[in-house]
N, C-alpha and C positions, 0 to 999 in steps of 0.2 A: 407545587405545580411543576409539573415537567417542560424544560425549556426547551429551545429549539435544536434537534443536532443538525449540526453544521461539517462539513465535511468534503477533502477534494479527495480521490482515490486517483491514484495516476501510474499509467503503464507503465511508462519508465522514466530515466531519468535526463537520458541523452540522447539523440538522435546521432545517426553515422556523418562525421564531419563536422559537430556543432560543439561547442564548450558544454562543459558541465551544465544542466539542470537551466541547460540556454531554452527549449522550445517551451518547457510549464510558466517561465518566470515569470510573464503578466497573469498569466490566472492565477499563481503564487500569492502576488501584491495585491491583486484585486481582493481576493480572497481575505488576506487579511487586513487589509486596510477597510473593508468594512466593519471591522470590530474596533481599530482604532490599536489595536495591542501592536508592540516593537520588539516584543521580547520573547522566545520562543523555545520552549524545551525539549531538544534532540534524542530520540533514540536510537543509538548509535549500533545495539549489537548485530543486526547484519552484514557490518561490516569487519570481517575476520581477517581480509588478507590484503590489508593496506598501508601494513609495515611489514619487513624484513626479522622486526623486535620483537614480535608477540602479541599479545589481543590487544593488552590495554592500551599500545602505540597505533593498532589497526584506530582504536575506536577518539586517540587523541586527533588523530592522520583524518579521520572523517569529519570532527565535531571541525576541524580548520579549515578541511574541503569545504563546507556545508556555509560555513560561517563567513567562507570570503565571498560566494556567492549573494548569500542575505543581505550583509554591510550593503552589498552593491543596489540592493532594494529598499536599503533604508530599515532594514533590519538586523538583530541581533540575536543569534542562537548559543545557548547553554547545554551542554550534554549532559544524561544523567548518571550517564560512567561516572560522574563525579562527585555528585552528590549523598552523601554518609544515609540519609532516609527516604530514597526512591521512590516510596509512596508516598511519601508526604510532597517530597518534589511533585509528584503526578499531581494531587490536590491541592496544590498552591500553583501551579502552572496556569499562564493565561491561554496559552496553546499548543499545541504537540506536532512533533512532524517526527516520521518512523522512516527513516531510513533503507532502503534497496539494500539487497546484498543476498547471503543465502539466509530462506527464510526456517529452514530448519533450527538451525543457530539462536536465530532471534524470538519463535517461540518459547526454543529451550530456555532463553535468558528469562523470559518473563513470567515463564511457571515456576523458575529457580527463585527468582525475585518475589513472588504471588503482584504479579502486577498486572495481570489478565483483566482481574474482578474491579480493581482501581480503575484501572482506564478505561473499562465498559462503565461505571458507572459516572464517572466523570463527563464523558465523551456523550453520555444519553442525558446530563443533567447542562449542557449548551457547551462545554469545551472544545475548540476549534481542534479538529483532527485532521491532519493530511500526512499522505504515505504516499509512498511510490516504490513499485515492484514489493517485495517483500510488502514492503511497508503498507501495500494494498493488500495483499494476500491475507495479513494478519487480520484486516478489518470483519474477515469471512466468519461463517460459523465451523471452519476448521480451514487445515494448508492442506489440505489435497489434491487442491487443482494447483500446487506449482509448479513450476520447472526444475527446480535444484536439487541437489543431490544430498542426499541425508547425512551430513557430515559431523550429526550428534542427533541423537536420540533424548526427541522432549520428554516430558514429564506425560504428555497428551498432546494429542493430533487440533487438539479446540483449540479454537481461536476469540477473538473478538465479540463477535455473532452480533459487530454493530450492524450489519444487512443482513438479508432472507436468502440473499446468494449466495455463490460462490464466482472470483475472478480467476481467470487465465491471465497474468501481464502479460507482455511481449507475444499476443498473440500471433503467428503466422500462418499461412492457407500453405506455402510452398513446400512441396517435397525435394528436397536435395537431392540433384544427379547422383546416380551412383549408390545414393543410401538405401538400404533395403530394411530399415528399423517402422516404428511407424509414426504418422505424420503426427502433427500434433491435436487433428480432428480426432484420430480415431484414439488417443489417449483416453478424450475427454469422452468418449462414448461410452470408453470400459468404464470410467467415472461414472457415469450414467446409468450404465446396467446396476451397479452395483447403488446409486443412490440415486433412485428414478425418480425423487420429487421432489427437487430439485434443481433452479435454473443456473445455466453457467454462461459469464458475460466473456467472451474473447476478445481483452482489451487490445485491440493493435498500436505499434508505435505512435506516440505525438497522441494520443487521445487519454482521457481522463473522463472520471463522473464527480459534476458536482450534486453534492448533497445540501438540500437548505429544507429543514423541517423534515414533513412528507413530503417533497417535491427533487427529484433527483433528474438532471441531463446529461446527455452526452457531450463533450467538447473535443474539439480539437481539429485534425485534420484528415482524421481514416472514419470509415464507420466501423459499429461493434458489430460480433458475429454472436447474436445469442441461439447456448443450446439448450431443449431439454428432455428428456430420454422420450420416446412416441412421437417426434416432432420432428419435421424438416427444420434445418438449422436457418437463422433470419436474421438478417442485415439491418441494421439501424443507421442511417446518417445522421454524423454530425447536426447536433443542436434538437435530435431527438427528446423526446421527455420518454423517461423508464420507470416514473414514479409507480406502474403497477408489480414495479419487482422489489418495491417495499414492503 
């Protein structure tokens, strides 16, 4: 029988002027202290450029960012940079957290690795999954809708496809004085022409979806901007249910 998927998806990871991974940290805890698990295995590859030394100190430099925060929740995280059988680490894990950073990168690592198919099927049989930026993106059924800059070339544009969506993290409405490029609405439009059935959630800063079963909300402090191509685009407040975009 198929267990429950469980799941936070989170925009980012900071807010401007707050510590690291300070604004998710109660839905963090909450999150998983309903399972009872303390011990957490990090995906670390979107983060590239967090040493001066090369990947493998980017992704040392993050499993200790990541690690001082959790301790601080009464948790403890593993990365699986480290681990000699990556998919067996995924199917022995009592929960997963995917890492921000660019999400080209981390695609690439997991099709390099075949770790796609692992953690869709783990993550659909109850394995507690949570991402943020990247780490949400991945959850899609492709990176399409991201912001980063293709700084390696995956194996494939697929993702996860643990949702029927696709997310924008760090959503923003503003156009920047001066910039004559285009905003980030109408990025997502040409997304739209081109995969017109299809919905797209514009997560904005400090907001997150939790996922419990089939039942999915909105959290946080902004609301979401959902679009989808023949539709005027539609605002969600905080503590919305989305469970029809399952």
């Amino acid at each position: 029988m198929q267990m429950k998927k469980r799941m936070l998806l989170i925009s980012n990871s900071t807010n401007y002027g707050e510590d690291y991974l300070e604004w998710p940290r109660q839905y963090i805890k909450d999150f998983l202290n309903k399972t009872g698990i303390k011990r957490v295995l990090f995906i670390p590859y979107a983060g590239v450029a967090l040493s001066e030394n090369g990947i493998e100190e980017s992704y040392d430099a993050y499993e200790e960012r990541v690690n001082d925060v959790f301790r601080e929740m009464g948790f403890e995280i593993y990365s699986i940079h480290r681990e000699k059988d990556q998919a067996s680490a995924i199917r022995d894990a009592l929960a997963i957290a995917v890492g921000g950073g660019n999400t080209f990168h981390l695609v690439y690592m997991l099709h390099e690795l075949k770790l796609m198919k692992v953690i869709k099927e783990s993550v659909e049989n109850g394995l507690p999954f949570m991402g943020w930026s990247a780490g949400a993106n991945v959850a899609c059924p492709t990176m399409r809708t991201t912001n980063d800059m293709p700084i390696v070339e995956p194996e494939s544009l697929n993702c996860l496809q643990l949702v029927n969506f696709q997310i924008n993290p760090h959503y923003i409405d503003a156009t920047l004085e001066g910039h004559g490029g285009e905003s980030r609405e109408q990025r997502l439009e040409e997304f739209m022409v081109i995969n017109n059935n299809i919905y797209v959630a514009g997560l904005r800063e400090a907001t997150l979806l939790s996922i419990e079963d089939k039942n999915m909300e909105l959290l946080g402090s902004n609301p979401l901007r959902l679009f989808k191509f023949g539709h005027d685009p539609k605002e969600y407040k905080p503590d919305s249910n989305l469970s029809f975009l399952l």
